[in-house]
TIMAR-721016 format. One line per field, with one value per residue (C-alpha): residue number from 1; x, y, z. Coordinates in nm, 2 decimals. Layout:
BEGIN
pos c(NUM / ...)
xx c(X / ...)
yy c(Y / ...)
zz c(Z / ...)
END
This chain:
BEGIN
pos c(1 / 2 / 3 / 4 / 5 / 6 / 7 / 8 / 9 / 10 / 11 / 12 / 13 / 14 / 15 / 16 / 17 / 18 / 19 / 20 / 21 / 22 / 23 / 24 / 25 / 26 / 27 / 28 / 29 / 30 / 31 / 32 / 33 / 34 / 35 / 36 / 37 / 38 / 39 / 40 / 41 / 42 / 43 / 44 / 45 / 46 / 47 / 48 / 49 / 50 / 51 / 52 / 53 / 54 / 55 / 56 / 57 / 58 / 59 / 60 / 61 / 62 / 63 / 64 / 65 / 66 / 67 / 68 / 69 / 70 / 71 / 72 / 73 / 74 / 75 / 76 / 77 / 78 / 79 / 80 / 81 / 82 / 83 / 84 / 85 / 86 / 87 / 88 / 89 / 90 / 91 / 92 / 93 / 94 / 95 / 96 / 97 / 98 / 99 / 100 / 101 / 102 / 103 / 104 / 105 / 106 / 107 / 108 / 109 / 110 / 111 / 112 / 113 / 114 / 115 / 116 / 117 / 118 / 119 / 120 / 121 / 122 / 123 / 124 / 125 / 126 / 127 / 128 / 129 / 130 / 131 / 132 / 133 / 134 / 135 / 136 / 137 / 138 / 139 / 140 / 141 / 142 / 143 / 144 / 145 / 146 / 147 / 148 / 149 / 150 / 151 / 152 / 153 / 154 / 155 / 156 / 157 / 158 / 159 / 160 / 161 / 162 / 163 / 164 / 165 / 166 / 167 / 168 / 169 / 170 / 171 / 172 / 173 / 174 / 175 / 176 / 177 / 178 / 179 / 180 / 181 / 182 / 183 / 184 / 185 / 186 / 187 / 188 / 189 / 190 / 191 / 192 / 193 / 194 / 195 / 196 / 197 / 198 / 199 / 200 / 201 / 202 / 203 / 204 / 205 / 206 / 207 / 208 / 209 / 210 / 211 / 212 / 213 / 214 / 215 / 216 / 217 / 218 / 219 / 220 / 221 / 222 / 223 / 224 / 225 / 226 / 227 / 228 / 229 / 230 / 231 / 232 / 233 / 234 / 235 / 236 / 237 / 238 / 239 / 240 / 241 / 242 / 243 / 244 / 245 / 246 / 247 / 248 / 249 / 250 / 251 / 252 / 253 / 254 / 255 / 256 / 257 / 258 / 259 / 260 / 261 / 262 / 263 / 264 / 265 / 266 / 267)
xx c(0.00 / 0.12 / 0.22 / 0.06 / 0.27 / 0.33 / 0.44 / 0.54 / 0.82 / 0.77 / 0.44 / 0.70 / 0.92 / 0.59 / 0.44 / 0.79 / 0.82 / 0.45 / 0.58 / 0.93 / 0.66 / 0.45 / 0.75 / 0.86 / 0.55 / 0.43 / 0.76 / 0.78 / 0.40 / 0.42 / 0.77 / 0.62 / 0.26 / 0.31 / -0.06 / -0.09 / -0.42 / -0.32 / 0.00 / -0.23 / -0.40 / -0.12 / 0.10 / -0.16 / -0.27 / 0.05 / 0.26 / -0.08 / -0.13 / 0.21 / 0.24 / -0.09 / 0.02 / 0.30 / 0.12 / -0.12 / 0.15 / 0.34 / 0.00 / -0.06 / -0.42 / -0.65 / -0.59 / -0.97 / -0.90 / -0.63 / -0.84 / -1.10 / -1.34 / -1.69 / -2.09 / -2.17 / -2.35 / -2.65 / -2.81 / -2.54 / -2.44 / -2.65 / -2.45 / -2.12 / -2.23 / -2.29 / -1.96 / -1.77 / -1.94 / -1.91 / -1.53 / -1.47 / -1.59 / -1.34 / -1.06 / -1.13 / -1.12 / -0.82 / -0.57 / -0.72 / -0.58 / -0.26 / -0.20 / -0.29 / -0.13 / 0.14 / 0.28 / 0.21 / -0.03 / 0.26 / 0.33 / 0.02 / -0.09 / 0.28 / 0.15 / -0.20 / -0.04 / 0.19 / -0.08 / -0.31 / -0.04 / -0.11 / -0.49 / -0.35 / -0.47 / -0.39 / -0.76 / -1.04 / -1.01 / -0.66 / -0.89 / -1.14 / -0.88 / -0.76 / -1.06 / -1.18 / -0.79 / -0.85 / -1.24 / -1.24 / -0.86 / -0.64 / -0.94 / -1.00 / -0.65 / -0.56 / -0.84 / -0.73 / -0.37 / -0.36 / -0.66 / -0.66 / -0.34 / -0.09 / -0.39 / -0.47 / -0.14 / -0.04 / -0.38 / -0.34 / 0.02 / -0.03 / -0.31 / -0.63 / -0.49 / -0.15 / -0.27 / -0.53 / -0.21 / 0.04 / -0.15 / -0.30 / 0.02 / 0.16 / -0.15 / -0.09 / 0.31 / 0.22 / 0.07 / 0.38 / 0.26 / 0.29 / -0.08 / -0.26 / -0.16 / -0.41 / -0.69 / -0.51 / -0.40 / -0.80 / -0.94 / -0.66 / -0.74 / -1.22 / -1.09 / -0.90 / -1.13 / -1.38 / -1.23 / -1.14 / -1.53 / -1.66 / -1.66 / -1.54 / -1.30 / -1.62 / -1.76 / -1.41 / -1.36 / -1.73 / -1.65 / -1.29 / -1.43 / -1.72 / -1.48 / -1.26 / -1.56 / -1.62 / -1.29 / -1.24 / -1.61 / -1.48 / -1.08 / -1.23 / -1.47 / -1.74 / -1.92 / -1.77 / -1.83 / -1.61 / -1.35 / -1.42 / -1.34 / -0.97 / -0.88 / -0.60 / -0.58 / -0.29 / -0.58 / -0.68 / -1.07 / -1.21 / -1.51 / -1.80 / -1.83 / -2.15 / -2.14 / -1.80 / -2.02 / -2.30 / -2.04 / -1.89 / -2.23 / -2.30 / -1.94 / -1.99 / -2.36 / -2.27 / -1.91 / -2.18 / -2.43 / -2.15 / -1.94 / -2.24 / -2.30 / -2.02 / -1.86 / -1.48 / -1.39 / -1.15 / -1.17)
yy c(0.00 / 0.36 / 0.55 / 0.88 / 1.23 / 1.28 / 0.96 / 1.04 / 1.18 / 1.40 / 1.50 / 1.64 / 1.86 / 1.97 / 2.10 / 2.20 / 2.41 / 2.55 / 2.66 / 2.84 / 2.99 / 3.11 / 3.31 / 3.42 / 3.53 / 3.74 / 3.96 / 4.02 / 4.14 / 4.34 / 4.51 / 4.59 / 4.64 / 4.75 / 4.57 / 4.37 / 4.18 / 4.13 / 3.96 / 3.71 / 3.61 / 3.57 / 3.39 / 3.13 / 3.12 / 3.17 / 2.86 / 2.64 / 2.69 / 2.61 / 2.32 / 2.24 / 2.31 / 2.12 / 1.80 / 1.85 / 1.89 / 1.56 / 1.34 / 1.48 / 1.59 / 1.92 / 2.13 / 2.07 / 1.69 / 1.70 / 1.93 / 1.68 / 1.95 / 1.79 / 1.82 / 1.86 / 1.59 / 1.75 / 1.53 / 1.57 / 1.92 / 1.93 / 1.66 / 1.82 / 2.20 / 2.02 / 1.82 / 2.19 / 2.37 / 2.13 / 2.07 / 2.46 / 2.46 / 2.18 / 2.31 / 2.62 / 2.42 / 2.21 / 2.55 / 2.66 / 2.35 / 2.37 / 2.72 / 2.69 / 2.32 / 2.32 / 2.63 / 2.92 / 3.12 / 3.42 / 3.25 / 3.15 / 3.55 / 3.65 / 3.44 / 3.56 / 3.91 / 3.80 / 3.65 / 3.97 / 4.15 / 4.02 / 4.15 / 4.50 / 4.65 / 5.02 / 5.04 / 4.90 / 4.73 / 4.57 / 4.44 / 4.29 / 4.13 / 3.93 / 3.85 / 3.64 / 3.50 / 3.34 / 3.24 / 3.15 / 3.14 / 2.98 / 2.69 / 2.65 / 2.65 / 2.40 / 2.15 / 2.20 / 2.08 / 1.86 / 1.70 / 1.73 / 1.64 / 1.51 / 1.32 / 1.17 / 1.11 / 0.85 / 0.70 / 0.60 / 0.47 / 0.32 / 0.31 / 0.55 / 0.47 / 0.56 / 0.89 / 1.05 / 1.02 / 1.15 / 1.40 / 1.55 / 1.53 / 1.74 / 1.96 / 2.00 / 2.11 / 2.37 / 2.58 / 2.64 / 2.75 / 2.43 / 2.56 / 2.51 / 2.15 / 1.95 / 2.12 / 2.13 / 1.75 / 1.64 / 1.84 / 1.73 / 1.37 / 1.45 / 1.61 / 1.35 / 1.05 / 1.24 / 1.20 / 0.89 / 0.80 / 0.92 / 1.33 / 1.60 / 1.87 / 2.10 / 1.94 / 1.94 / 2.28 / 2.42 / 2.29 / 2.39 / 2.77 / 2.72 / 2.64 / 2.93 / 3.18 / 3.04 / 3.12 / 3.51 / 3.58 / 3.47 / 3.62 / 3.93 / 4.01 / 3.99 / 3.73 / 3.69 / 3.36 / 3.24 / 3.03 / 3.05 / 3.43 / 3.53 / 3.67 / 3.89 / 3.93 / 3.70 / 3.41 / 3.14 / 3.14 / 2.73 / 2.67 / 2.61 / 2.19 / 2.21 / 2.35 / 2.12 / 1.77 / 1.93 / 1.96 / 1.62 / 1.46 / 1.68 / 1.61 / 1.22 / 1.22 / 1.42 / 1.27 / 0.90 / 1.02 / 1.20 / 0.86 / 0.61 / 0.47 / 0.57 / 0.32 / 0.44 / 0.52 / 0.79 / 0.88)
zz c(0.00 / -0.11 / 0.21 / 0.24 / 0.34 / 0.68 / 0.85 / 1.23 / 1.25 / 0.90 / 1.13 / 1.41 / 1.19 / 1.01 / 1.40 / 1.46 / 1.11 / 1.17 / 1.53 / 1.37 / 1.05 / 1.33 / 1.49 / 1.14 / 1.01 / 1.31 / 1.35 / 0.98 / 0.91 / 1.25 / 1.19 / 0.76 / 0.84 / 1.26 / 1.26 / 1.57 / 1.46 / 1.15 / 1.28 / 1.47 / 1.16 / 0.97 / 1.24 / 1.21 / 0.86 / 0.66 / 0.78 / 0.83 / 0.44 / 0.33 / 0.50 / 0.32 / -0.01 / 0.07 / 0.18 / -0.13 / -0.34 / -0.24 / -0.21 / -0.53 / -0.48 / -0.44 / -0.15 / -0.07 / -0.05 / 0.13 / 0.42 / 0.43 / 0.46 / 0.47 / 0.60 / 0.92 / 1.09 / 1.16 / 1.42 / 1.63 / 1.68 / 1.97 / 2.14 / 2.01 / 2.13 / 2.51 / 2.48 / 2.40 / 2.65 / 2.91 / 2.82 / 2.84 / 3.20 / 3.32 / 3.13 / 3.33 / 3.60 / 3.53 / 3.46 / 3.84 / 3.95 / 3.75 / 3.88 / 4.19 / 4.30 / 4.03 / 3.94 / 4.19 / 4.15 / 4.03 / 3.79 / 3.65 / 3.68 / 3.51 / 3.20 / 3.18 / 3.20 / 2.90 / 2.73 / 2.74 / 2.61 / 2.25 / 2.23 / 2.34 / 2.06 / 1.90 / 1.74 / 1.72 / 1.36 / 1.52 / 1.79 / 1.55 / 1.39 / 1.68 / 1.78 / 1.45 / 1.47 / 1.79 / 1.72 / 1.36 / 1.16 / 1.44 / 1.47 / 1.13 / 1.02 / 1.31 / 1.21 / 0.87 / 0.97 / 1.29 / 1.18 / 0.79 / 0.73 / 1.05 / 1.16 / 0.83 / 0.70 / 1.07 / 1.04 / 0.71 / 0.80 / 1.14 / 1.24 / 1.40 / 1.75 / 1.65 / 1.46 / 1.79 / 2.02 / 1.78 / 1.66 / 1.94 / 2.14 / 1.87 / 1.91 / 2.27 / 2.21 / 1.94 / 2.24 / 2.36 / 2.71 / 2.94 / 3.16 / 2.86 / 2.76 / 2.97 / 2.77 / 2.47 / 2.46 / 2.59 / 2.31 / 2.04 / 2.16 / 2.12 / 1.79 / 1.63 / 1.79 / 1.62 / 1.29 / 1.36 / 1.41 / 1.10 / 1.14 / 0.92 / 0.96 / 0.97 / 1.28 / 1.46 / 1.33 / 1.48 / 1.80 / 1.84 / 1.73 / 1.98 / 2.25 / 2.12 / 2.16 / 2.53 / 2.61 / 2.48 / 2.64 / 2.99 / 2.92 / 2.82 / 3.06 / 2.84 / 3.08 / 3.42 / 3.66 / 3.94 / 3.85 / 3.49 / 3.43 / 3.42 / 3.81 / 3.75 / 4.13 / 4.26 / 4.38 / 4.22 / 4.22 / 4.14 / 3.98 / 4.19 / 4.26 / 4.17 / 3.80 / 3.77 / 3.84 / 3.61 / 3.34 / 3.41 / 3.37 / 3.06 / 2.94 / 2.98 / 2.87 / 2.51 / 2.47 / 2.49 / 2.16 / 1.99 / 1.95 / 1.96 / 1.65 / 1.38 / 1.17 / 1.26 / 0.91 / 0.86 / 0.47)
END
């Protein structure tokens, strides 16, 4: 059987040349074009779509194809919309417990400060533009390459069990900052199962967006709850228990109907 671009360890020096494009990218369109939201969608789109060009180029096949862009399953958005929502509230949960039992909370607070530093925006067009970076580009253009193509290309070479670790491991280390890599690695691993069930890069891509938009309501202060909301005081706040078993029972229930039922194929 013909083996398909990337194998493994072509899929770490591609998450490895994504992470060094992303670097590139971002200090060259800021230093020509001084845009800050502008860098952020080009520090995510730029390298994703070379290395899809690239992949599409040595499969020899469309772009399109090579995505795996697809319908959305209907019937089970509701499930997959309870699964995300549920999933942002105990990743919430799990950083409060990272921060607050694993690093110390200053250091937890120093990196939020850091990390608030890219959506200080000049304007409010710059603002905008990081905004649909971090809800709708760095999502679809993740999907598109962690699950379109590093996914696709193990799975086909070794296996579906082989491809969810790899690639969502690789998903995980692309994040760079070490709090965000329980959530990071959990979602990699619903996205890629996912795929591995029978979903498209559409459905993957919807919930990874949705779960996006959860996250810069609460960072931003657009909706604040306990725990859930960014404290910028030096104290960690946890989530109520209460709303955390909710959202394990919600997680559990929805994670049951979204995987019940698919035949496991992957193309």
């Amino acid at each position: 059987m013909k083996k398909q671009f990337p194998d493994i360890v072509l899929s770490v020096l591609l998450a490895l040349l994504f992470i060094l494009l992303q670097a590139v990218v971002a200090l060259f369109v800021k230093g020509v074009f001084g845009s800050q939201g502008l860098m952020l969608i080009a520090g995510v789109t730029v390298p994703a779509l070379v290395i899809l060009f690239i992949a599409s180029s040595v499969n020899k096949t469309t772009l399109k194809r090579t995505i795996h862009w697809g319908a959305v399953r209907g019937g089970r958005v509701l499930p997959v919309i309870l699964m995300t929502l549920s999933a942002a509230v105990l990743a919430s949960e799990a950083e409060n417990i990272i921060a607050d039992y694993v690093l110390s909370p200053e250091t937890y607070f120093k990196y939020i400060e850091d990390f608030s530093k890219l959506f200080v925006m000049e304007n409010r067009a710059d603002l905008l533009l990081g905004l649909v970076s971090l809800t709708i580009f760095g999502p679809l253009m993740e999907e598109a390459l962690f699950r379109g193509v590093i996914y696709r290309g193990i799975a086909k070479n070794r296996g579906r069990l082989i491809a969810v670790i790899t690639s969502s491991i690789l998903f995980m280390l692309v994040h760079v900052n070490p709090v965000q890599f329980p959530a990071a690695l959990v979602l990699g691993i619903l996205f890629s199962a996912m795929i591995a069930r029978g979903y498209s890069v559409t459905d993957t891509f919807l919930s990874h967006a949705l779960f996006n938009i959860i996250s810069a309501f609460f960072f931003f202060d657009i909706v604040e709850f306990p725990g859930i909301s960014v404290n910028r005081a030096v104290e960690v706040v946890h989530v109520p228990l209460y709303l955390i078993l909710l959202s394990l029972m919600t997680f559990t229930a929805s994670l049951f109907v979204v995987f019940r039922g698919f035949d496991g194929r992957d193309d």
